[in-house]
N, C-alpha and C positions, 0 to 999 in steps of 0.2 A: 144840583145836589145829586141825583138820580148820574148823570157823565163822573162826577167823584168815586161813588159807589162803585161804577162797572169799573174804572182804572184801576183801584184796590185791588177787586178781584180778579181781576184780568193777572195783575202783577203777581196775586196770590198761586194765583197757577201757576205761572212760567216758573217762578221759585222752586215750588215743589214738585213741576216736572225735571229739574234739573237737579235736584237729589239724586231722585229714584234712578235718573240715568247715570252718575259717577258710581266708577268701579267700587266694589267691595273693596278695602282696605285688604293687603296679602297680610298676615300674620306668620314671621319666620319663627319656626321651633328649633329653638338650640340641639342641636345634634345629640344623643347619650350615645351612652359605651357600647347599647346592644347595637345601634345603627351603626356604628362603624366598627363593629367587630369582625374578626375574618375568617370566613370557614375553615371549619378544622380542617379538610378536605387540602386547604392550601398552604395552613400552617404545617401539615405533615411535612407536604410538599417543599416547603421552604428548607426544612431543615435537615430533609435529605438531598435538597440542590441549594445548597447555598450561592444567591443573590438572583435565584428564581422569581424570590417575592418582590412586586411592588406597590405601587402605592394604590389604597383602597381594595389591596388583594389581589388584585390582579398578577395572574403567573407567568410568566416568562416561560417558554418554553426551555427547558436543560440542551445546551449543545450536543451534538452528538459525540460519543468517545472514540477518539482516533482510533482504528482500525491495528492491531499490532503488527509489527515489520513483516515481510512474510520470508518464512524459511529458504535460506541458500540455498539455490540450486546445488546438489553434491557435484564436482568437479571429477568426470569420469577419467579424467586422465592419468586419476592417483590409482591407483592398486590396494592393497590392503597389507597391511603390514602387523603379524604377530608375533608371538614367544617361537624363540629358535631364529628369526633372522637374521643375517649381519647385510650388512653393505653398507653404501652411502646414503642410502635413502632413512634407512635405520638412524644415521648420523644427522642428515636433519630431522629429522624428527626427534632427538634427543637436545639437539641443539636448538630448537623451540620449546620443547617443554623446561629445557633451564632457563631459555630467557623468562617465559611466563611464569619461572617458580617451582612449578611441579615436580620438577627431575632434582633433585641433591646429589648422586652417582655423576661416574666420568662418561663423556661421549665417545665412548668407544666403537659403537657401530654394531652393537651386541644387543637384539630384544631379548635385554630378559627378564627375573623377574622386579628386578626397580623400574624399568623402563612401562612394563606392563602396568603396576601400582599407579606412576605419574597419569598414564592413558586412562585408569579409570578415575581416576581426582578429577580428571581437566574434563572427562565426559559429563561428571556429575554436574560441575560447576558448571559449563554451558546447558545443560537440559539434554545433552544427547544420553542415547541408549548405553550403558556404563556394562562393556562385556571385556572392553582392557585390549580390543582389535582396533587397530588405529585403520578405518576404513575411509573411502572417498568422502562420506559423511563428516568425520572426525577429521580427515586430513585438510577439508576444503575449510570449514570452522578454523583449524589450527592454522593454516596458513596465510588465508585470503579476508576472512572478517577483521574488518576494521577495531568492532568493539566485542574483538574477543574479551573473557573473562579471564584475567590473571587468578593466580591460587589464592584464596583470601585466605588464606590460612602462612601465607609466607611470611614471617617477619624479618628484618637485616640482620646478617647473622652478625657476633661481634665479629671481626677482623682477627684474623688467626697469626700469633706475632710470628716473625721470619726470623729462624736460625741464626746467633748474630756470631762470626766467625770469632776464633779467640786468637790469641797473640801468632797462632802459625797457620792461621787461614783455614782453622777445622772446622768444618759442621757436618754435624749429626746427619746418619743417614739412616735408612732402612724405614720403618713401618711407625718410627716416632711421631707424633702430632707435630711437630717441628720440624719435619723432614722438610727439603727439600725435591727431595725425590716421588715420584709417581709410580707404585707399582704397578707394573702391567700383569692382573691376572689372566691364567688362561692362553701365556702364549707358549709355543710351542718353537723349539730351537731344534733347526736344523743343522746337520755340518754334513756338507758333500751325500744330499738328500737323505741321510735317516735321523729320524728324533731321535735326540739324547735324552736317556733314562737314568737316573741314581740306582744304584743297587734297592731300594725300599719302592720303586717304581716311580717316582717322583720327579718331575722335572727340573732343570737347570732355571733361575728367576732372571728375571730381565726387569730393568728400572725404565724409567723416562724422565730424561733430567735438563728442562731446556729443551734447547734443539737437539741433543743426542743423547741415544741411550747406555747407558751401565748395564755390563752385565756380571753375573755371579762366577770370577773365573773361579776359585774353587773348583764350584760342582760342575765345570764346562770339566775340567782334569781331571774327575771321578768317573765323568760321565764319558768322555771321549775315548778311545780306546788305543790309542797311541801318543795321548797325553800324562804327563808326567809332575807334577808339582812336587817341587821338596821347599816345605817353607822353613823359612827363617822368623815366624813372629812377625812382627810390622816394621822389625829389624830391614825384610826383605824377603826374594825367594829366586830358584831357580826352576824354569819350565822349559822342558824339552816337548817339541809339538810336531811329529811329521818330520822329522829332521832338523829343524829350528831350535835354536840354545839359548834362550832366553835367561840373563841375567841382571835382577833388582834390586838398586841397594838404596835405603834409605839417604836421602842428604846430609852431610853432614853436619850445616849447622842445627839443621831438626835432633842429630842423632845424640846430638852433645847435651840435651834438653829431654829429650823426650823419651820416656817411658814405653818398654816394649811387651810390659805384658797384658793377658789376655782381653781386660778393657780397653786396651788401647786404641787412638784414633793417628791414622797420620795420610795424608794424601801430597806428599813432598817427594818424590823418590829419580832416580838415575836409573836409566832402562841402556841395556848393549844387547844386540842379537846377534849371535856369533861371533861377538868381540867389537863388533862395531855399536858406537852409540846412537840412539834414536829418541827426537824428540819427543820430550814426556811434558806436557804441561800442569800445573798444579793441578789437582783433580783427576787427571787421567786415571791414575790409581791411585785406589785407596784401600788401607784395613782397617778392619771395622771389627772387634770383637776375634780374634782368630779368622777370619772370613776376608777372600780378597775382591775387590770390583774392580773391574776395567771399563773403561770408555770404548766404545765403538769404532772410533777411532784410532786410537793407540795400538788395538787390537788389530787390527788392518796393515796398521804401519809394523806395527812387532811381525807379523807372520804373510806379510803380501796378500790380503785374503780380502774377498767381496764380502761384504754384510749388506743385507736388505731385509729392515724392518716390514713389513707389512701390517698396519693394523685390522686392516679391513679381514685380514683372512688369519689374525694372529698369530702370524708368524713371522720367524728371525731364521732369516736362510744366511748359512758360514758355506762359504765356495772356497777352497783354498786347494792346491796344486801338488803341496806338501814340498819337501828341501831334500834329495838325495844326500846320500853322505858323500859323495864327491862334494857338492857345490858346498856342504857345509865346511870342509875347508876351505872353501874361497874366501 
């Protein structure tokens, strides 16, 4: 009985030492909102670097910001080019601001003041200094940068419709929007080295038509001093020049058709100097309003004479030898 008694409690022990020694049961607490809320600190953060934030707030550091391109070295080999220049250099530079837009005016090789206006647009829009001097700064930008700035202010212009010839092959010349012709301002016409002047001081005009130039014979006879024009209307005319007898007679099948007075247009005509004929091709001459042009050409063959355009130095040199009056009865 007494050996019963101690196993009980013998057993009674070992039982309830084997409580006391298992773990405490962990009790998990449901997460709330304040325990996984994220410091303001990093929400700021987050939403001035967006995808800084991740998970349980933890921040990302923001990449760093690529560093900006660094400025063209200026290309010392350019010069500077302002108002009053001409040359070639003038000319590209003209010839790059129309490709990019800037320039509307002709390339003529002349800084002036449109060429000047284009240089400060194109300075503005790349970030350089806008003083309208196209310098080693502005030249090396204009030439050499890849991703130069075109004008953003350019848009396509419409298409300007072309002069469409009428039943005798006429179009409009002179200073119309439908011209075909280019006027060269600013040039200046030599004949056996001295400028021709009009009697009002005014100079003789010159066109650019294609490959060759018109020039205003008119005012070259007013202007010349041993030129002679007796016109005929668009009928024709006769010009004596240095000994030379120039006589123009409209074609005939034009004449039988066409209208001789002071609007009138005809560029058809029969050229003889000194009695002999010389080829005149349609356009050579033309009247225009009272007013006659001649081609550069024509004019060369009418009176055996050099013509040299110059643009770069705007000038039209006439070199001619002149016709004694012996030879002109030959």
């Amino acid at each position: 009985m007494d050996f019963i008694k101690t196993l009980l409690v013998y057993m009674s022990l070992t039982f309830a030492m084997g409580v006391q020694a298992a773990p405490t049961p962990e009790v998990t607490v449901a997460p709330t909102a304040a325990a996984t809320a994220v410091p303001t600190a990093i929400v700021a953060q987050a939403k001035e670097t967006p995808g800084a934030l991740t998970e349980l707030g933890t921040a990302t550091p923001a990449p760093a910001t690529t560093p900006p391109a660094p400025t063209m070295t200026p290309n010392k080999a350019y010069g500077v080019l302002r108002s009053g220049d001409k040359g070639n250099n003038v000319k590209k530079l003209q010839t790059r601001l129309k490709e990019l837009g800037y320039l509307s005016g002709n390339v003529d090789g002349s800084y002036g003041s449109q060429t000047k206006k284009a240089v400060v647009a194109f300075q503005k829009a790349n970030g350089l200094h806008a003083d309208g001097d196209a310098g080693p700064i502005t030249l090396t930008m204009l030439y050499e940068n890849p991703n130069v700035v075109s004008n953003p202010l350019t848009t396509t212009p419409s298409p300007v419709p072309t002069a469409t010839p009428d039943a005798n092959g006429m179009i409009p010349v002179g200073d119309d929007p439908l011209s075909l012709w280019t006027k060269m301002g600013d040039m200046k016409i030599l004949l056996n080295g001295e400028v021709l002047y009009l009697p009002n001081g005014a100079r003789p005009q010159l066109w650019r038509r294609g490959r060759e130039y018109m020039l205003d014979l008119s005012a070259l006879a007013v202007a010349a001093a041993d030129w002679q024009l007796t016109d005929q209307g668009a009928a024709g005319f006769a010009l004596s020049a240095d000994g030379y007898q120039v006589n123009v007679k409209m074609k005939d099948a034009i004449a039988a058709t066409h209208s001789t007075g002071d609007d009138s247009y005809c560029d058809m005509y029969n050229v003889w100097v000194n009695s002999v004929s010389v080829s005149c091709a349609q356009g050579d001459l033309v009247s225009e309003k009272g007013t006659w042009y001649i081609s550069d050409g024509l004019l060369q063959r009418m009176l055996r004479c050099g013509i040299t355009v110059d643009e770069e130095d705007n000038a039209c040199v006439i070199l001619m030898a002149g016709k004694s009056a012996a030879e002109s009865e030959d």
